[in-house]
N, C-alpha and C positions, 0 to 999 in steps of 0.2 A: 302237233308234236309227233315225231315218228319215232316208232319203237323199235325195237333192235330184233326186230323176227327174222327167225332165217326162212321160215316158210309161213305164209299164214294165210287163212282163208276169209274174205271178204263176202259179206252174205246183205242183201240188199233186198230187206225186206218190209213186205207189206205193212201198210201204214195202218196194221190191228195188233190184238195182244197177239204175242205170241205164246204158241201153244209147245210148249218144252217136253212133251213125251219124247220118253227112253226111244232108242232108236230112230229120231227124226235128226231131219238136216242141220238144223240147229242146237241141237243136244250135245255139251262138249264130249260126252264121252263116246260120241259116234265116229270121230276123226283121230288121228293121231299128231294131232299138228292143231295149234292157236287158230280160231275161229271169233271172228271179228262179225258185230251183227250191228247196221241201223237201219232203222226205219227209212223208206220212203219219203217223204212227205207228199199225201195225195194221193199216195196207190191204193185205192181199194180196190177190194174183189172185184164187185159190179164194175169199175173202169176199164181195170186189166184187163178183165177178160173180155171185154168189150173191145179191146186193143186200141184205149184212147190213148193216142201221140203223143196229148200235148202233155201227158208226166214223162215222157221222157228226160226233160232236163232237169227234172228232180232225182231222178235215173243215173243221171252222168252225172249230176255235184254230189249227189252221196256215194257214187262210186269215187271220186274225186278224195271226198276227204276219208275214206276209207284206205286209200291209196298212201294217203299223208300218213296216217296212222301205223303203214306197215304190210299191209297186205300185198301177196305177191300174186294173187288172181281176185279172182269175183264169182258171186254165183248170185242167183234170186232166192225166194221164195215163191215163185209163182210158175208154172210151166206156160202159163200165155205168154210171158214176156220172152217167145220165140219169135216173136212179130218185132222184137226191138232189138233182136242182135245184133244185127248190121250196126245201126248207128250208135251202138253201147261201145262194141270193139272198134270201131271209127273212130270212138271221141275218147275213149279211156286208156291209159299207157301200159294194163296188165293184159294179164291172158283174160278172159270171160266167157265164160258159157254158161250163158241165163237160163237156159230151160233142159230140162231132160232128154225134150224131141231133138236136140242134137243126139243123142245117140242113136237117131233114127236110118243116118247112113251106114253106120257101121252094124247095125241089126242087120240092116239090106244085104250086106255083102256076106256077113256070116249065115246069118238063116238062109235058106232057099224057099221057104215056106213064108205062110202067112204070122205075122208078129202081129198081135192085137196089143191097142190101144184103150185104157182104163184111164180118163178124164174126170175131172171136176164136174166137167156139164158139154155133156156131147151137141149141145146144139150150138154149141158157142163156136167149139172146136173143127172146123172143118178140113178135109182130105186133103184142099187146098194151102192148107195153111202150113203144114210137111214142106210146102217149097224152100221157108224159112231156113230149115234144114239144108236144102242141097237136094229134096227129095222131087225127082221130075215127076210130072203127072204120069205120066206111063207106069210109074213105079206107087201111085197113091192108094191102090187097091189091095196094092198088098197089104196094107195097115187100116183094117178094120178098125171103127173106134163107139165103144162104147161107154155109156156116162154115167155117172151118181146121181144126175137131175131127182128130185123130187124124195129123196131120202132123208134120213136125218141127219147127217154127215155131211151132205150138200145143204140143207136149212142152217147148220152150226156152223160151217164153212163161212157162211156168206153174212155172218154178223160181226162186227167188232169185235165181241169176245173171244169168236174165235173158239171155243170150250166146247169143241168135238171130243167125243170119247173113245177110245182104244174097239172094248168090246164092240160097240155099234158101228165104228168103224172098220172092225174085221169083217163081220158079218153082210155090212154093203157090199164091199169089195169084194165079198164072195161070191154075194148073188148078181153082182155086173160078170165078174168071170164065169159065172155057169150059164149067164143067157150069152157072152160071147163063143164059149165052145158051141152052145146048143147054136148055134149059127153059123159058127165057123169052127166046124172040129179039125180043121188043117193048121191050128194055131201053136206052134213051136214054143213062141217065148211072148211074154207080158212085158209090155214100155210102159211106167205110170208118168202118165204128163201131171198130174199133182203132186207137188213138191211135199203135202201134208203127207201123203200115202205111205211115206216108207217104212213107220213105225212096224204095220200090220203084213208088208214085204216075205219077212220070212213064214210066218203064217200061209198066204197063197202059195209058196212056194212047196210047202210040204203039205200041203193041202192038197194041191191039182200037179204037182211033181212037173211044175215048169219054172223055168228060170224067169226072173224078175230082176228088172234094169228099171233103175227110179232117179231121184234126185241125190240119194248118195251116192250110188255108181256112177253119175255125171260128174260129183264131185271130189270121187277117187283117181277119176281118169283126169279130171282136170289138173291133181297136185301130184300125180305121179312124178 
């Protein structure tokens, strides 16, 4: 049955609880406009970001009937599912922009400098994978990326329950952006490829007094 939205936002998410803190993608009061949310069926973490295929077409019938429902875009939960944009916007009749790392082109052309990347788990995530994007390898060096591997944020991430905490989540995200300046101090603006991150967004941002583009500025840009 479809609803009578005049705008709404479609959210295709992981097949775990979800975690409803203030300020996340899923949060209704983070949007201004009806925000529609199912499950995957099959998407876990570990697959995702593994960038197994074969959920893509539980991918495209939850976007499907998301569609039915009302929705006049799409988004994910997951910033790996940059590896499945092509055949999401191929097979689906809205707008979609599944991962954050799309705003990786339009950092390119704004910033002149280096834009660091704050990931789920950097070993998953490769420079190569930016292509996704539109980003040519010539241009993959400018986006340093660094990861949560081995924290608690990343251990809570990657279970069902999903029951990451706020505080301990700021605090990662902090110590991944001080080993990325201590590395790359030419670092202008922060891209989070995890869709969880944005809760703890304005925090980095008044913290190291740089700009931060996550999965809710994907998905403001997306319903402009």
């Amino acid at each position: 049955m479809q609803n009578n939205y005049s705008r709404a936002l479609g959210v295709l998410a992981l097949d775990i609880e979800q975690n409803l803190m203030r300020g996340s993608l899923i949060h209704k009061d983070t949007h201004d406009y009806p925000i529609l949310i199912e499950r995957v069926p099959g998407a876990f973490v570990k697959n995702v970001v593994a960038g197994d295929e074969t959920v893509i077409s539980n991918y495209i019938k939850t976007g499907e009937k998301l569609i039915k429902q009302g929705v006049s875009a799409l988004t994910t939960t997951c910033g790996f599912t940059i590896r499945f944009q092509k055949q999401l916007s191929s097979a689906l009749n809205v707008p979609i922009a599944a991962s954050s790392l799309l705003l990786a082109p339009y950092l390119a052309a704004t910033y002149k400098d280096t834009i660091g990347i704050i990931t789920y788990d950097s070993r998953s995530l490769k420079p190569s994978d930016l292509r996704y994007a539109g980003i040519e390898e010539g241009d993959w060096s400018r986006f340093p990326i660094i990861g949560l591997e081995n924290t608690q944020t990343w251990s809570a991430m990657a279970l069902p329950e999903n029951n990451f905490e706020f505080e301990i989540m700021k605090a990662d995200l902090s110590n991944a952006v001080v080993r990325l300046l201590d590395k790359y101090p030419n670092v202008k603006c922060i891209l989070f490829e995890c869709h969880g991150f944005p809760p703890a967004a304005e925090h980095i941002r008044k913290t190291f007094k740089l700009p931060v583009y996550d999965a809710v500025s994907n998905a403001k840009l997306l319903m402009t």
